[in-house]
C-alpha positions as CSV (number, residue, x, y, z in Angstrom):
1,X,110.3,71.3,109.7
2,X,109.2,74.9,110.4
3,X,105.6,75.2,109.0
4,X,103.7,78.7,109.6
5,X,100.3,78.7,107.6
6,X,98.2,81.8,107.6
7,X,94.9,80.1,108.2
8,X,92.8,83.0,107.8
9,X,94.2,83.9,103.9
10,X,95.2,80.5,103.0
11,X,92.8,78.9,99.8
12,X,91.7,75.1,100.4
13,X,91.0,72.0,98.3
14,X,89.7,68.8,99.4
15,X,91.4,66.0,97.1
16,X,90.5,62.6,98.3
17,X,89.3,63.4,101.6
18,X,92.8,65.6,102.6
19,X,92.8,69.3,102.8
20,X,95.6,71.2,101.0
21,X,96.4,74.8,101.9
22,X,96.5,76.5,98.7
23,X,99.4,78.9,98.1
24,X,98.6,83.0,98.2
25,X,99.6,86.1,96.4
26,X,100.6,86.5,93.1
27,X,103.7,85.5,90.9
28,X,105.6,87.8,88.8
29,X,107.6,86.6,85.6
30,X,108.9,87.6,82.7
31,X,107.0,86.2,79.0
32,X,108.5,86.6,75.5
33,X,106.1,89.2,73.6
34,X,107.6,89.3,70.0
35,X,111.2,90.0,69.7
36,X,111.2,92.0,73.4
37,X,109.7,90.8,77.2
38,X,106.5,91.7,79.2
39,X,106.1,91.2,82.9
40,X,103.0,89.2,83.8
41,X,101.5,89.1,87.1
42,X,99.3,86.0,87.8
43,X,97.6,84.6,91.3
44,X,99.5,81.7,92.5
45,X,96.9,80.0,93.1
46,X,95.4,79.3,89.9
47,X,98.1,81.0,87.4
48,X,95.5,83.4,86.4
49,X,96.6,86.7,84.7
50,X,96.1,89.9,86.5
51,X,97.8,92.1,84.9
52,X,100.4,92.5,81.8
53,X,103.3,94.8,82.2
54,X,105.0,96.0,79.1
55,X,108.4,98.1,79.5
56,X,109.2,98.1,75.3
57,X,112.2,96.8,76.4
58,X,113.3,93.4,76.9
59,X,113.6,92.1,80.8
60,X,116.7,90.4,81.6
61,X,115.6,89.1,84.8
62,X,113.6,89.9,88.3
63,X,114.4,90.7,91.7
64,X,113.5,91.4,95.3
65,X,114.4,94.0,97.7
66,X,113.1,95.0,101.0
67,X,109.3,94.2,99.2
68,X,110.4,95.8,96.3
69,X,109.9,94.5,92.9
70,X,113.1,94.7,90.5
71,X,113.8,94.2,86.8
72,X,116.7,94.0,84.9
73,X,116.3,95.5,81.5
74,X,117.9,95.4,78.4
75,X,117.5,98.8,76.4
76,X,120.1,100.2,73.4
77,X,123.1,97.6,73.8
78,X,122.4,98.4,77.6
79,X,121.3,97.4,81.0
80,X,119.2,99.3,83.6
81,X,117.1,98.9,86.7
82,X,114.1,99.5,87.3
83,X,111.2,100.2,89.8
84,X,108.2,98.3,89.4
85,X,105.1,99.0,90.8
86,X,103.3,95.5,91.5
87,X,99.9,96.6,91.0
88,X,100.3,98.9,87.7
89,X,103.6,98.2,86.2
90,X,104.4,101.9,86.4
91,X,108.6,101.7,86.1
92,X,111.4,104.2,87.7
93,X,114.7,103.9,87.1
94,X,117.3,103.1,90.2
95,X,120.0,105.0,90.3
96,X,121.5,103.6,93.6
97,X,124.0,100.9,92.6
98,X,123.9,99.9,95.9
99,X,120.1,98.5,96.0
100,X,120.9,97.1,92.2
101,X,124.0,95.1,93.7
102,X,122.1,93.9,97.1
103,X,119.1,93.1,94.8
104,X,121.0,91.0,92.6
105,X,123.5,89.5,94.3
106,X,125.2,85.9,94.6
107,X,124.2,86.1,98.3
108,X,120.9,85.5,99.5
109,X,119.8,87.0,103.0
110,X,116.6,85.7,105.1
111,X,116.1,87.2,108.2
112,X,119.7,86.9,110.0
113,X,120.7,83.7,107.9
114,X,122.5,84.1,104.3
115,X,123.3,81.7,101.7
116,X,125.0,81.4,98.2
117,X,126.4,78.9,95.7
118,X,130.1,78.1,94.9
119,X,131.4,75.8,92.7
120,X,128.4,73.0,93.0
121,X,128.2,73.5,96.9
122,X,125.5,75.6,98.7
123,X,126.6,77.5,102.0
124,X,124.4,78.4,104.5
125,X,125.5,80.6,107.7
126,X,123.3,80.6,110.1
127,X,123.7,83.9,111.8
128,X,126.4,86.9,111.1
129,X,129.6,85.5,111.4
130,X,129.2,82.4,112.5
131,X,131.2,79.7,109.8
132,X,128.9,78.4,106.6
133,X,127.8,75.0,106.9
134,X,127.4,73.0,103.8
135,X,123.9,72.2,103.0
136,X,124.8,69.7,99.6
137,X,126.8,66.5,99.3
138,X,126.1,64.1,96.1
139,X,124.1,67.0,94.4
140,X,126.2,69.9,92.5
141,X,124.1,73.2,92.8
142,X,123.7,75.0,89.8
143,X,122.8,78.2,90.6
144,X,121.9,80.3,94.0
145,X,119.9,78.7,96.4
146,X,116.6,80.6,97.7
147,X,115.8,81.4,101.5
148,X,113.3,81.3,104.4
149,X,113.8,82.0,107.4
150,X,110.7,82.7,108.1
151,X,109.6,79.1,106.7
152,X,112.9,77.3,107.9
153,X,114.4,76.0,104.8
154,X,116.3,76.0,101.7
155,X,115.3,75.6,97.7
156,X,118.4,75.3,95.3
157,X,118.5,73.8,91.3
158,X,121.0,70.7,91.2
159,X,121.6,67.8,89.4
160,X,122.2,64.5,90.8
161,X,124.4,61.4,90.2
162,X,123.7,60.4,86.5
163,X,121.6,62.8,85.8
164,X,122.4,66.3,83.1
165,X,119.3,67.7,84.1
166,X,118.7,70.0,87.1
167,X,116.1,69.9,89.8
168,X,115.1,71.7,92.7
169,X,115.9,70.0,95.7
170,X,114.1,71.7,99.0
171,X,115.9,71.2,102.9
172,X,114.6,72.2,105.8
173,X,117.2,73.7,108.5
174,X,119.0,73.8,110.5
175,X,119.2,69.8,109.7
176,X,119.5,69.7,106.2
177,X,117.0,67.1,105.9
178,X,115.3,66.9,102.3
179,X,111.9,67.7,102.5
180,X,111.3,67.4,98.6
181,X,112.7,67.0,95.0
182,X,111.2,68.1,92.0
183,X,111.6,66.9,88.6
184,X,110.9,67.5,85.5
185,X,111.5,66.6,81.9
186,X,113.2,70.2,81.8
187,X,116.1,71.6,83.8
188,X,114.7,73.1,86.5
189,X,116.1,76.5,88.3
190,X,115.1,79.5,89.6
191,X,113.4,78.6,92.6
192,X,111.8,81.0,94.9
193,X,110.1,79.8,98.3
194,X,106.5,80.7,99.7
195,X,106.6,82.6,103.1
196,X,103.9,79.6,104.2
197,X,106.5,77.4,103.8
198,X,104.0,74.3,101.7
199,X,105.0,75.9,98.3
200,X,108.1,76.5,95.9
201,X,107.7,78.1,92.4
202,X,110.5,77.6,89.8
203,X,111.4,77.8,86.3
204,X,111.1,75.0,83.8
205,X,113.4,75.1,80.4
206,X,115.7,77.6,79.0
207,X,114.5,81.0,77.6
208,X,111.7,82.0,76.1
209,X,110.2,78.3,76.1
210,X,109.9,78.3,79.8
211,X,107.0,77.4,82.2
212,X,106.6,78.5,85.7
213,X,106.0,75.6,87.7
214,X,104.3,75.3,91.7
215,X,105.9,72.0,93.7
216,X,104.1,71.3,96.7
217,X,106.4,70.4,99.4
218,X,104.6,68.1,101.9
219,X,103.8,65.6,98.9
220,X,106.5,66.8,95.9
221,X,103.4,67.1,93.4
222,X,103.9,69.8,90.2
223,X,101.7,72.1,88.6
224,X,102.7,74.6,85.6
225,X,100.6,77.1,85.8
226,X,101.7,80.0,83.2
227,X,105.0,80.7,80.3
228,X,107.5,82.3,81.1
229,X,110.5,82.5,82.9
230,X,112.3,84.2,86.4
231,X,109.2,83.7,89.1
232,X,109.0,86.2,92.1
233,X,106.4,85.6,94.9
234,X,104.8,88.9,96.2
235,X,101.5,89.5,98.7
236,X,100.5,92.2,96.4
C-alpha cells in the first residue's frame, strides 16, 4: 500500500513502545444547535473545537471542491449553496450550478482516478476512459465511496453477509486488497480519507445523534472524537 507521511507536520504518540503518526488538520461537520445546524471545526488530532460556525439556517450536508469548503443549506422550504470560509465561517452564496453539481456529485475524482457507487457495487476507473473495475464482491456499498490518489486507496460504507449494519471497509489499489474494516455499534457512512493515507474519519448513527469517528488504518483502532454528522478533512 501507498503510504506518504509528512514527517515534518505529522503529531506522534508512543503507545507501548510503537510510534503512531497522529493525523493533521482539522475536521469540519455539521452539529444540531436547537431546532437548526452549526458548522464546527475541530483539530483532528484531538477533536478539539476551534471554531463554531452558525449560518441560522439548518446545513443539509458538506462538501469539497478544488480546497473549497461547501455546504448545503436548508433556508424557507429551500436549498442553497454556500461558500465557507474555513477559518471564519464567513458564507457566500454559489451561483454556478456547475461547481454545486461537481461538488456534490455521485462521482468522486482523485487525481486522474474516479469512483462511484451503483446498486451495492463500487467502481473505480483508473484513468479517463479506461473501463471501471469493480472494487466490492460479498459487501453491498451503501453509499459513495471516498478517494485518494494521492494515498492509493479506497474508503466506502457497506454491510456484509448477515450483517443490517454498515461499515467502512478501506482497499488499497490498484489491488483491492483490504487494508481495514471498521465497526461499530452504529451504521457507519460517510467516510472521508486523510491525504497521509494512516487515517479515515466517518460518521457514526443517523441524524442529529451522530459521532464523528477517526479509524486508524495500519491497526483498524476507533476513536470518536466530537457529535455530529458529514466530516470533511481540510489543512486549514
Amino acid at each position: 500500500m501507498k503510504r506518504l507521511v509528512f514527517a515534518s507536520v505529522a503529531l506522534i504518540i508512543t503507545l507501548g513502545g510503537c510510534s503512531i503518526p497522529q493525523p493533521t488538520g482539522y475536521i469540519y461537520y455539521i452539529a444540531p444547535c436547537g431546532q437548526d445546524t452549526q458548522i464546527i471545526r475541530c483539530t483532528a488530532a484531538e477533536g478539539k473545537t476551534i471554531g463554531v460556525y452558525n449560518s441560522k439556517f439548518r446545513e443539509e450536508k458538506l462538501g469539497f471542491f478544488k480546497g473549497e469548503l461547501l455546504a448545503l443549506v436548508r433556508a424557507n422550504d429551500s436549498l442553497a449553496v454556500f461558500r465557507v470560509n474555513p477559518q471564519n465561517g464567513e458564507m457566500a452564496i454559489i451561483e454556478d450550478k456547475s461547481i454545486v453539481a461537481a461538488a456534490f456529485s455521485s462521482i468522486v475524482k482523485s487525481g486522474g482516478w474516479e469512483a462511484w457507487e451503483s446498486s451495492g457495487l463500487v467502481y473505480w476507473r483508473p484513468q479517463p476512459g479506461a473501463e471501471p473495475v469493480i472494487i466490492n464482491s460479498q459487501e453491498k456499498a451503501t453509499q459513495k465511496p471516498a478517494l485518494s490518489m494521492q494515498a492509493g486507496i479506497i474508503a466506502y460504507p457497506a454491510t456484509m453477509p448477515g450483517s443490517e449494519k454498515s461499515c467502512i471497509i478501506v482497499k488499497s489499489l490498484p489491488g483491492g486488497i483490504v487494508e481495514a474494516i471498521f465497526k461499530t455499534d452504529g451504521h457507519c457512512v460517510a467516510p472521508v480519507i486523510f491525504p497521509d493515507g494512516f487515517w479515515v474519519a466517518f460518521q457514526v448513527g443517523d441524524g442529529d445523534a451522530s459521532e464523528i469517528a477517526i479509524g486508524y488504518i495500519p491497526d483498524g483502532s476507533i476513536r470518536t472524537i466530537a457529535k455530529g454528522r458529514n466530516p470533511i478533512w481540510m489543512e486549514l
